[in-house]
C-alpha positions in Angstrom: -15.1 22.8 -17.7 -12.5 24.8 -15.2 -8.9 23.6 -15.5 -5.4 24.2 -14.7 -2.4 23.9 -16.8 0.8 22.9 -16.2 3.8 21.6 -18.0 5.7 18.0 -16.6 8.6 18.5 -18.0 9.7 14.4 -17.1 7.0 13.2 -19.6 7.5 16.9 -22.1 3.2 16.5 -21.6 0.9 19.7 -21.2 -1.4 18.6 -18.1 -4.7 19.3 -18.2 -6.7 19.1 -14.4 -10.4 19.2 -14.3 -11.0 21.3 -11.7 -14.9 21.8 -12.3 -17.2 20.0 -14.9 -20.5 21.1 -15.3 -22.8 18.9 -18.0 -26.0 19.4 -19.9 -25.8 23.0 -19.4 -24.6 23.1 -15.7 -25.5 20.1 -13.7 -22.2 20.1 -11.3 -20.1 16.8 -12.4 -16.7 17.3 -10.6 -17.6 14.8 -8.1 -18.6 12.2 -10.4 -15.5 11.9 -12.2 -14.0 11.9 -8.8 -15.9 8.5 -8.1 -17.6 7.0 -11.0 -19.6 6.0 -12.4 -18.5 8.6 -14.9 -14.9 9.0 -16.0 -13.2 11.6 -18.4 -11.7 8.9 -20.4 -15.3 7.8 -21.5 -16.6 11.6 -22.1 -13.9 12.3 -24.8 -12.6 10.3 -27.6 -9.0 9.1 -27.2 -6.4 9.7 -30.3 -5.0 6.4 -31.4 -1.2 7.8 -31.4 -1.7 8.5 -27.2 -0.8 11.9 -27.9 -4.0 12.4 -25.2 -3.9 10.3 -22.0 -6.6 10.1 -19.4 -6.3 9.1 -15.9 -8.8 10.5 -13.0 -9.8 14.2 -13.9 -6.5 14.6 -15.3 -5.6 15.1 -19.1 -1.9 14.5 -20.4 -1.7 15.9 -24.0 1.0 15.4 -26.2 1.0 18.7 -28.5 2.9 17.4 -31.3 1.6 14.3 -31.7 -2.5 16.2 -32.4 -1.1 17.5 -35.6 -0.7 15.5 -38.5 2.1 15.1 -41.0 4.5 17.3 -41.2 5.6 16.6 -37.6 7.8 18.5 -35.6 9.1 17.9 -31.7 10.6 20.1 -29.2 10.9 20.4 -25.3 7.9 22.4 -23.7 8.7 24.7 -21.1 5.4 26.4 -19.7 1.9 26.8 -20.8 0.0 30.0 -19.8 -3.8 30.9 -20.5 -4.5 34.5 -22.0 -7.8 35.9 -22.5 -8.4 34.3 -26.0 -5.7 31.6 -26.3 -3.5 29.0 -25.1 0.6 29.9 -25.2 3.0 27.2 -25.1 6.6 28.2 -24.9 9.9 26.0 -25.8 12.8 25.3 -24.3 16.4 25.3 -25.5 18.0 27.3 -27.7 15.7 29.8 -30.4 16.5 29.0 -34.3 17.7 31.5 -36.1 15.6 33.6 -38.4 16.3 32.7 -41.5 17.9 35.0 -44.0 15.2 36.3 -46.2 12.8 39.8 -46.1 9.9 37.9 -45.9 7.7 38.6 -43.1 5.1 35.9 -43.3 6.9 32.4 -43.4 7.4 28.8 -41.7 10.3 27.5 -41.2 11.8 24.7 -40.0 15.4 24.1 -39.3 17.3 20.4 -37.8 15.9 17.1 -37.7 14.1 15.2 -40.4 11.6 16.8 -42.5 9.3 15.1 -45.1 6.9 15.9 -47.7 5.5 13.3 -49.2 8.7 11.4 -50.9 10.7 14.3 -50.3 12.7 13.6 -47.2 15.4 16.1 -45.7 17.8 15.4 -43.0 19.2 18.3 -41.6 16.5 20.3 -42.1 16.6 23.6 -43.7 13.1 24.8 -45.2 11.9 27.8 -45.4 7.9 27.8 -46.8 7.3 31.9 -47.6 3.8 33.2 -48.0 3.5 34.2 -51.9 1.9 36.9 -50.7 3.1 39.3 -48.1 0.6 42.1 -48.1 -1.7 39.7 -45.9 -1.1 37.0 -43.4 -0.2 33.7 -44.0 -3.1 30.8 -43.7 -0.9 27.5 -43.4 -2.4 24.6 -43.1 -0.5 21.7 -41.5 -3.4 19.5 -42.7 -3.7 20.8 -45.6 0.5 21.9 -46.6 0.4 18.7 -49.6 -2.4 20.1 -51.4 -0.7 23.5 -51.6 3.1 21.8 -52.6 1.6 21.8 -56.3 1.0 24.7 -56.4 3.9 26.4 -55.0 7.3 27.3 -56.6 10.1 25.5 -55.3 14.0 27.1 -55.0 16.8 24.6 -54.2 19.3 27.5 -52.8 21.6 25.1 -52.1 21.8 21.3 -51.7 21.0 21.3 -48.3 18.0 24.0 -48.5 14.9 25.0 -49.7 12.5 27.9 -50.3 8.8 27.1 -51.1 7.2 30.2 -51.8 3.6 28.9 -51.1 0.1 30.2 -51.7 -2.5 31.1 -49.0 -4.8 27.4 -47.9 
């Protein structure tokens, strides 16, 4: 499948367009998704959140709502295709780095966080890699699991520092 990316910035969606779809290694099938009997919606199973809408040969995706838990929103500004990835950039103001000499880290600063029955409003978490001579495997899926067994610092009441083992 050849595509082109764009951002609508109305609807904060990442479009997807098909612009060629070849199938069962490279039957040409741009034209039937044009006019049946064939439609992308029925080639590709949907997400129950609509965080990936179909219509014609065009995808609207929803890149925050394909993760799960934790969640985290933003405004996306353009998408651009490298050689071996996808970038998506924000827009609005950056957040801060925050204060700490580790190099490998998440963090996540405003809104609501929560982590199981651990919710924080004005957000201020910092999750460092418990070991900095490598880089950080994170799993979003996967973050709960590792909770247990990370060590947790309350620096002050409104923040946190989980120094968190590789997934």
């Amino acid at each position: 499948m050849y595509t082109k990316l764009a951002v609508d910035r109305a609807t904060n969606t990442m479009v997807i367009t098909v612009d060629h779809l070849k199938i069962f290694g490279g039957i040409p099938a741009t034209k039937i998704l044009k006019w049946g009997p064939m439609h992308l919606d029925k080639m590709i199973t949907l997400p129950p959140n609509q965080s990936l809408l179909v219509r014609g040969n065009t995808m609207m995706v929803k890149p925050f709502g394909l993760f799960p838990p934790p969640r985290i929103d933003g405004q996306l500004a353009d998408v651009k295709v490298g050689t071996n990835d996808i970038t998506i950039s924000f827009a609005g103001a950056p957040v801060a780095a925050p204060h700490s000499n580790a190099k490998n880290y998440v963090y996540m600063s405003g809104g609501i966080c929560q982590f199981g029955k651990f919710r924080m409003e004005d957000t201020d978490v910092l999750i460092v890699d418990q070991n900095q001579a490598n880089p950080f495997r994170f799993s979003v899926a996967h973050y709960a699991d590792m909770i247990k067994k990370s060590r947790i610092d309350v620096r002050e009441l409104r923040s946190i520092t989980v120094s968190m083992p590789d997934y």
